[in-house]
GUVOMI-14004 format. One line per 4 residues: number of its first residue (from 1); their letters; for each residue y, x, z of C-alpha. Coordinates in nm, 4 decimals. Example, Ala and Ser with C-alpha at 12.3 -4.5 7.8 and 13.67 -1.06 7.14 Angstrom:
# residues 2
1	as	-0.4500,1.2300,0.7800 | -0.1060,1.3670,0.7140;
***
This chain:
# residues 345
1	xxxx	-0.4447,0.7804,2.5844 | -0.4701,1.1058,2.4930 | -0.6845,1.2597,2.2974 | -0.7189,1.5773,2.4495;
5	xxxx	-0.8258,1.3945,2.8146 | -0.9649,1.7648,2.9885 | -0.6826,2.0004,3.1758 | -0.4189,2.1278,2.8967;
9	xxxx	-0.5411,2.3145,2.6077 | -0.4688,2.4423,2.2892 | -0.5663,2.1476,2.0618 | -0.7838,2.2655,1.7505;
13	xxxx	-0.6780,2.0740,1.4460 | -0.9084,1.9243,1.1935 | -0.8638,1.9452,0.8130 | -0.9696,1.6447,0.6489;
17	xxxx	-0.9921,1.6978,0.2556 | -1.0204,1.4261,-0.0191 | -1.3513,1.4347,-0.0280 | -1.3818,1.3692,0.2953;
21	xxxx	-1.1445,1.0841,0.3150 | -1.3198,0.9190,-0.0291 | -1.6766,0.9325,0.1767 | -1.4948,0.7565,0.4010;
25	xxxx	-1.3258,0.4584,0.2657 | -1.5608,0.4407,-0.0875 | -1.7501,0.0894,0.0113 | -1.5724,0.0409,0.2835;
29	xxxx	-1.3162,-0.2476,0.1504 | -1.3862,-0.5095,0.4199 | -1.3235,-0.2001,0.7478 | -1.0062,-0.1266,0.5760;
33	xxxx	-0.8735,-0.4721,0.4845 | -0.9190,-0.5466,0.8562 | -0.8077,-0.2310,0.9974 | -0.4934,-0.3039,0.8013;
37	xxxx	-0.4906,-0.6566,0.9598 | -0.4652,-0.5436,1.2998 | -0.2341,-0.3086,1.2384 | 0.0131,-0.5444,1.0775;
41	xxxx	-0.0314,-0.7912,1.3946 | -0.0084,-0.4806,1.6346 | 0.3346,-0.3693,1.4542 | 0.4464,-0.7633,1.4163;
45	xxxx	0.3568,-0.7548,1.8460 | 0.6155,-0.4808,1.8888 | 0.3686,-0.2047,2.0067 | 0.4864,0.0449,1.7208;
49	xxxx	0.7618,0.2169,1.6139 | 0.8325,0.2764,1.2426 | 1.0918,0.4572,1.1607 | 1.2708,0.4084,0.7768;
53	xxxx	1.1626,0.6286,0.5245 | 1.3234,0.9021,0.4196 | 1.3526,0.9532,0.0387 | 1.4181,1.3303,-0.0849;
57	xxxx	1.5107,1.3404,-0.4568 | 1.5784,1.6104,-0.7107 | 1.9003,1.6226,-0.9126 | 1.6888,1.7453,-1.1944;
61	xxxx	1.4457,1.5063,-1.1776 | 1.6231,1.1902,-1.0898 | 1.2731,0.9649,-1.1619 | 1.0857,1.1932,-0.8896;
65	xxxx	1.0999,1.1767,-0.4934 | 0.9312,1.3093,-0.1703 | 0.9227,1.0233,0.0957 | 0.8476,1.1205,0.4720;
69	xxxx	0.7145,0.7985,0.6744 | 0.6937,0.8811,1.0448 | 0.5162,0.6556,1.2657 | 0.3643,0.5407,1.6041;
73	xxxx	0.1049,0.3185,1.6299 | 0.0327,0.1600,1.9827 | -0.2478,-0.1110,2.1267 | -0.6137,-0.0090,2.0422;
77	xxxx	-0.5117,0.2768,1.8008 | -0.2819,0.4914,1.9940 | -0.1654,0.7816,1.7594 | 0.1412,0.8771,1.5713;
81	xxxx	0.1930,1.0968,1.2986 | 0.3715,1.1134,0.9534 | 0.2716,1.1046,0.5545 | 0.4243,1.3318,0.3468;
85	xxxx	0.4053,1.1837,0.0468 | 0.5423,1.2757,-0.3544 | 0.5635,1.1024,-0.6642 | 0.6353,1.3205,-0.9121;
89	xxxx	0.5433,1.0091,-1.2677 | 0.5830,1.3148,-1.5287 | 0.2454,1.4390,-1.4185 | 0.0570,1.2256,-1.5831;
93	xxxx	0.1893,1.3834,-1.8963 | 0.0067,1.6844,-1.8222 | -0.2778,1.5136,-1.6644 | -0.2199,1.5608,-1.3182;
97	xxxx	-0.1738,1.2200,-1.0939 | 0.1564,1.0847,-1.0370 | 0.1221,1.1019,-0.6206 | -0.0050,1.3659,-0.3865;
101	xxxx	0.0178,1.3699,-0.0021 | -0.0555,1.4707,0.3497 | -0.0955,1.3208,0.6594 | -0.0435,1.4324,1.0042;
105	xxxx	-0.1859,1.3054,1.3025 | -0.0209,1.3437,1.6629 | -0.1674,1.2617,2.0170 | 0.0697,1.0470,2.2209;
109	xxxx	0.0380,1.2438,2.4930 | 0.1018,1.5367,2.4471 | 0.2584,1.5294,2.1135 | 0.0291,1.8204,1.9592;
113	xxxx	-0.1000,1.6988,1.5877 | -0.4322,1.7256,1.5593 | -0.5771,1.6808,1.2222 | -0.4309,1.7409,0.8745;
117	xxxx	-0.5581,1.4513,0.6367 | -0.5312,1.4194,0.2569 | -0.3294,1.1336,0.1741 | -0.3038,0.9820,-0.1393;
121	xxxx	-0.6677,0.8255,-0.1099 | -0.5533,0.7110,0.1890 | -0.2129,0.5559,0.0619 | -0.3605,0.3779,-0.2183;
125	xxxx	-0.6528,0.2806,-0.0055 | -0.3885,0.1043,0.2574 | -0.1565,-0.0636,-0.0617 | -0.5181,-0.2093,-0.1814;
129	xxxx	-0.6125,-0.3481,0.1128 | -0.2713,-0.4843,0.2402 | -0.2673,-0.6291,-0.1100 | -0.5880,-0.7948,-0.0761;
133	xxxx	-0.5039,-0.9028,0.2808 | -0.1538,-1.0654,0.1666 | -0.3070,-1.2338,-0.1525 | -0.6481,-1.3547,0.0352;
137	xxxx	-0.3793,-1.5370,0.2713 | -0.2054,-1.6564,0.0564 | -0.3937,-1.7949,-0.1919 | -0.6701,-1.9173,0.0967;
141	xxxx	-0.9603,-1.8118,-0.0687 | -1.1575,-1.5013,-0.2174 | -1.0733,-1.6360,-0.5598 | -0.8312,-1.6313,-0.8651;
145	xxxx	-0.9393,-1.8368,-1.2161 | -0.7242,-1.5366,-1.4027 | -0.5427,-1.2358,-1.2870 | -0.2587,-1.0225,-1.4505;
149	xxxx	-0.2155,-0.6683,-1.4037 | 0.1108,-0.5581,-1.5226 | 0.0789,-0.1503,-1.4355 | -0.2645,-0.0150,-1.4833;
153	xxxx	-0.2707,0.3080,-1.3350 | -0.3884,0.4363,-1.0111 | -0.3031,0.1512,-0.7286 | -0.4054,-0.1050,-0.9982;
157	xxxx	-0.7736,0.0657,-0.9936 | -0.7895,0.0524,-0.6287 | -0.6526,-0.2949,-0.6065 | -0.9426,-0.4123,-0.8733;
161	xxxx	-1.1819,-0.2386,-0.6571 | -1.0805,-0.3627,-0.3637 | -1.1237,-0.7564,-0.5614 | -1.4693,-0.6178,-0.6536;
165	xxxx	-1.5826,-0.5382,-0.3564 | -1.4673,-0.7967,-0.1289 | -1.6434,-1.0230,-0.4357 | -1.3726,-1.2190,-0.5235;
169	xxxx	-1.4518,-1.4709,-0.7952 | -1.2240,-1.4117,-1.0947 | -1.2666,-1.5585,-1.4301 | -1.0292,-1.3400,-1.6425;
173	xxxx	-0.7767,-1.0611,-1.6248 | -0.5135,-1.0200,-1.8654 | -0.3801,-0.6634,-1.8865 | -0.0332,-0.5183,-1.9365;
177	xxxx	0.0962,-0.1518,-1.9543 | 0.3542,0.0262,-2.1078 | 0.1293,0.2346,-2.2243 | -0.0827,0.0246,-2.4710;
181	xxxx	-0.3906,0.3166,-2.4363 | -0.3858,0.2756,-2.0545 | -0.4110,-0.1022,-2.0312 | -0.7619,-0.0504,-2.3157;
185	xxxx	-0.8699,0.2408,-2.0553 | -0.8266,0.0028,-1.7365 | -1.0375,-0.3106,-1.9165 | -1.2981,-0.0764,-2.0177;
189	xxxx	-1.3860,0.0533,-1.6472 | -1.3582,-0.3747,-1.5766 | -1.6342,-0.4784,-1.8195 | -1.8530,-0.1700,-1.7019;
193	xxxx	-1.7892,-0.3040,-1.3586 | -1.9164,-0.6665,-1.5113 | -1.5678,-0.8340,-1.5476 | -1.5620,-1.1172,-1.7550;
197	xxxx	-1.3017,-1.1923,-2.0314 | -1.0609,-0.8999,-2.0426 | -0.7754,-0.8726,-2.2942 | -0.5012,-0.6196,-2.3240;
201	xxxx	-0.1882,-0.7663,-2.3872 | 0.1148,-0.6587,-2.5525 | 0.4051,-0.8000,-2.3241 | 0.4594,-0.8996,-1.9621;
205	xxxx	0.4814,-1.2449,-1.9870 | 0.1442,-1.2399,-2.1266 | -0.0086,-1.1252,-1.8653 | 0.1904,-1.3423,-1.5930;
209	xxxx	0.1525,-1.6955,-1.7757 | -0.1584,-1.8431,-1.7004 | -0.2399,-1.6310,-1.4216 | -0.2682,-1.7316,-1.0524;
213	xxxx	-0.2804,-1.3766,-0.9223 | -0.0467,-1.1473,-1.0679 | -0.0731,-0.7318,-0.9529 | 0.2993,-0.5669,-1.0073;
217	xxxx	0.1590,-0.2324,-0.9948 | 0.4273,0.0222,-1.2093 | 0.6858,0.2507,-1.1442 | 0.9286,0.0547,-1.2382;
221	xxxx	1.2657,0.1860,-1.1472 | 1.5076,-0.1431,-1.1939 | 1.4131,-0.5040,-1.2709 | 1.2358,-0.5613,-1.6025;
225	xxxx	1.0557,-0.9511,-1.5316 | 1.3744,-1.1511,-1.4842 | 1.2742,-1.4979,-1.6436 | 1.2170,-1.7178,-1.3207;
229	xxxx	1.0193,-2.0078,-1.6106 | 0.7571,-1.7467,-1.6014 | 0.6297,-1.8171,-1.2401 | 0.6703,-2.2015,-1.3078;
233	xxxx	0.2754,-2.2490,-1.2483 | 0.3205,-2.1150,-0.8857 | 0.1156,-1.7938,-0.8662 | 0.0351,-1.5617,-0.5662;
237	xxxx	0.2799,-1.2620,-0.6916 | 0.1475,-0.8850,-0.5187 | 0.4744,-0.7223,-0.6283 | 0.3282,-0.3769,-0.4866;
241	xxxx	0.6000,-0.1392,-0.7093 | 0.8831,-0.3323,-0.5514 | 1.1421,-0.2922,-0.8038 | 0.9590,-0.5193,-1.0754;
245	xxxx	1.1467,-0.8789,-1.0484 | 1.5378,-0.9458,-1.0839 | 1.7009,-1.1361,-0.8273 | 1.6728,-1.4782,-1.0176;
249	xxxx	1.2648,-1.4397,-1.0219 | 1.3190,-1.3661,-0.6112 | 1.5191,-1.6528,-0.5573 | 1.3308,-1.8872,-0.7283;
253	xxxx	1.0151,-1.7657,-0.5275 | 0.8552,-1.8284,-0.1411 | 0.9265,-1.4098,-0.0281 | 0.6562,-1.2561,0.2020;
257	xxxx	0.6832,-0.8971,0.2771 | 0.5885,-0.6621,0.5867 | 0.8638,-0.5699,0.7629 | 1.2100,-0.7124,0.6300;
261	xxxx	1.4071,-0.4449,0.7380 | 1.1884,-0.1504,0.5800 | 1.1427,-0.3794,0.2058 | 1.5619,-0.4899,0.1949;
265	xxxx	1.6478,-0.1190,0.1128 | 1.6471,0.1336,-0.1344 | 1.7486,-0.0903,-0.4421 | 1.4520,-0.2991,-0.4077;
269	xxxx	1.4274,-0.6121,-0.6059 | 1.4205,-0.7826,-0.2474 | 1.7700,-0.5206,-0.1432 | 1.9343,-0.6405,-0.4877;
273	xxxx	1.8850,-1.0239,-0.3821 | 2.0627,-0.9657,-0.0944 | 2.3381,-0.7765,-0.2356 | 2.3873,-1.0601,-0.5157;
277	xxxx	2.3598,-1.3606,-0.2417 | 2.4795,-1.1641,0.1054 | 2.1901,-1.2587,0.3294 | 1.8529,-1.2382,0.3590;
281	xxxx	1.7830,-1.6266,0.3907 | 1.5524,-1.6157,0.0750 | 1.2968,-1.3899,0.2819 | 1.0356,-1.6670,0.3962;
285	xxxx	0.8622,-1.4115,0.6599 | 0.5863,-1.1236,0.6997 | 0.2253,-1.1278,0.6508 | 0.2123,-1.1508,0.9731;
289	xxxx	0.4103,-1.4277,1.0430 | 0.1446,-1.5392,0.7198 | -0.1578,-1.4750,0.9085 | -0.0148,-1.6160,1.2794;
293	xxxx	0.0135,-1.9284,1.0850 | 0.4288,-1.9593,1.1684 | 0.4754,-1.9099,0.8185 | 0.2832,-2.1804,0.5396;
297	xxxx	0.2703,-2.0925,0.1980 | 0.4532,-2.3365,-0.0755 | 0.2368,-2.4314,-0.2887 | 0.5260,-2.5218,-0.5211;
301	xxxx	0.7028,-2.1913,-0.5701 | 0.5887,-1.8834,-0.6981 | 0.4437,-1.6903,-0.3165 | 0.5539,-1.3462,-0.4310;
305	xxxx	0.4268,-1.0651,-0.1574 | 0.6722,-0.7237,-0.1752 | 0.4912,-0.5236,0.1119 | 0.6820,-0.2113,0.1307;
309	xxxx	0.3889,-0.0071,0.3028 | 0.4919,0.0669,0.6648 | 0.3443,0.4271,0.8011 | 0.1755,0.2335,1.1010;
313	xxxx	-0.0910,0.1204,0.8052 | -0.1235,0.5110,0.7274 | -0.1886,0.5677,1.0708 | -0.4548,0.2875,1.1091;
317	xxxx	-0.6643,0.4132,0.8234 | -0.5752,0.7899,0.8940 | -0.7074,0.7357,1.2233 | -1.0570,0.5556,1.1750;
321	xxxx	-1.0977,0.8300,0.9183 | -1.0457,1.0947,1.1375 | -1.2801,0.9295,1.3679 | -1.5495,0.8682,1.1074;
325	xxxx	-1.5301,1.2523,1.0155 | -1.5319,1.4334,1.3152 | -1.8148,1.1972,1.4632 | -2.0255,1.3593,1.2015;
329	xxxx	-1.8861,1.6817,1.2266 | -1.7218,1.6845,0.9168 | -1.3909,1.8624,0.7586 | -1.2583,2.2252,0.8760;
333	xxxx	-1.1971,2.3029,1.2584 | -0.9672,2.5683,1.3119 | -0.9679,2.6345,1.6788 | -0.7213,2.8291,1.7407;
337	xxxx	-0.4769,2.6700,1.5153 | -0.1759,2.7191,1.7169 | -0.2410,3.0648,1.8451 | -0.0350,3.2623,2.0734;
341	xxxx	0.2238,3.0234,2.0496 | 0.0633,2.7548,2.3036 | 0.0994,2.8597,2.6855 | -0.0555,2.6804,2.9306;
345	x	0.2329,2.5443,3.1700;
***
């Protein structure tokens, strides 16, 4: 449906800022984790289209990239649109975060885009809560006795927050970072938030063994985890960055992801498995297939979760924001937007 339902006219578009977007989705874990959940069984019922990524890089600065995700989103969210989104992980040198981006709403009617969101809330918001949605199914419950974050930066904050607010029960948290000062940082903000037992390690494997939730959060570039005895105690894996675990860890695990085609691409860990064995067998199924119940987790491999964040989940969250904004009036109108290009027909 349209949603511009009166006689054709010029659309106004709606600028949604970060503020904006963070009144939004700040205590607002269990609407998002759920929007995300319908959107995943929407996309897994064929009523979306979700194009692959494009990735635009820069010869002279081979670590950075621009990614456009375009995206339609059908059954009771009808809109399409496209993030814009860059990671740029020199920033945080200067102090500026690693990712910024925009996202564009489109009716599906008419095509016109009608609101201009800020983004990178709204990507990290959408990682958090498809991680919380993939680990809560797979592990069954709202609780972990210990959990490892390897990668303590931005999407590890929202993940924890996302824990904290849906009130999981966690024990412990072990804490790895490349940066020792970063992992010290990250446990500090958990004991203000009332965490319990929080140590910064000084490797990896210390903060995988031991754990039964373990948050892959880095920027990782090419494997670096690639003992498979590691995962021997069968933990729920959220390999969020993708690119973490070498294709002996993968094989030796039960693989979840989103949307095979979309995660087996773009030297993934998951795309290097299947380069090294030819097929895709080792792929168990989606979180949807996880939540539908045709897909049972094994409790006697590590369940390691690579979602590679489709755009529909943009969409879902860009959408209910954009709702949740202009029902209060909020962000910038700019009526005539398009101008003296539009003619009416």
């Amino acid at each position: 449906m349209s949603s511009f339902p009166n006689e054709f006219r010029v659309p106004a578009a709606r600028v949604i800022t970060g503020d904006d977007v963070h009144s939004c989705v700040n205590g607002s874990a269990e609407e998002c984790v759920d929007l995300v959940r319908r959107a995943y069984l929407t996309h897994s019922a064929g009523d979306s289209s979700n194009p692959h990524s494009s990735f635009l890089r820069f010869p002279h600065k081979p670590n950075s990239r621009i990614i456009s995700l375009p995206a339609y989103l059908g059954g009771e969210f009808g809109v399409a649109g496209m993030k814009w989104i860059a990671s740029f992980p020199d920033n945080t040198a200067e102090g500026i975060p690693r990712a910024s981006a925009m996202l564009i709403l489109n009716d599906t009617e008419i095509g016109y885009p009608f609101a201009c969101v800020e983004s990178s809330i709204i990507s990290a918001t959408r990682t958090a809560a498809s991680a919380v949605l993939g680990a809560e199914a797979l592990v069954g419950e709202r609780a972990a006795r210990r959990v490892g974050f390897i990668g303590t930066g931005l999407i590890a904050g929202h993940v924890w927050r996302f824990l904290r607010d849906l009130k999981w029960r966690i024990d412990g948290f072990r804490l790895f970072d490349t940066v020792r000062a970063n992992a010290d940082r990250f446990g500090e903000g958990l004991v203000e938030d009332g965490a319990a037992d929080v140590v910064a390690v000084d490797t990896a494997a210390e903060a995988i063994e031991g754990c039964d939730l373990v948050v892959l959060a880095t920027v990782a570039g090419e494997p670096h985890i690639t003992d498979p005895a590691l995962f021997a105690h069968a933990p729920t894996v959220l390999h969020l960055s993708l690119r973490d675990l070498s294709p002996e860890v993968v094989l030796a695990g039960q693989n979840i992801t989103d949307d095979v085609d979309h995660a087996v691409r773009e030297r993934t860990s998951l795309h290097l498995t299947e380069q090294r064995t030819g097929d895709r067998a080792f792929v168990a199924g989606t979180i949807a297939d996880v939540l539908n119940g045709a897909v049972r987790r094994d409790p006697e491999r590590a369940a390691i979760y690579s979602p590679f964040g489709l755009g529909v989940l943009d969409l879902a969250i860009g959408k209910w924001v954009y709702e949740q904004v202009t029902a209060r009036d909020g962000g910038t109108v700019i009526d005539d937007f398009f101008g003296s290009a539009v003619r009416r027909p």
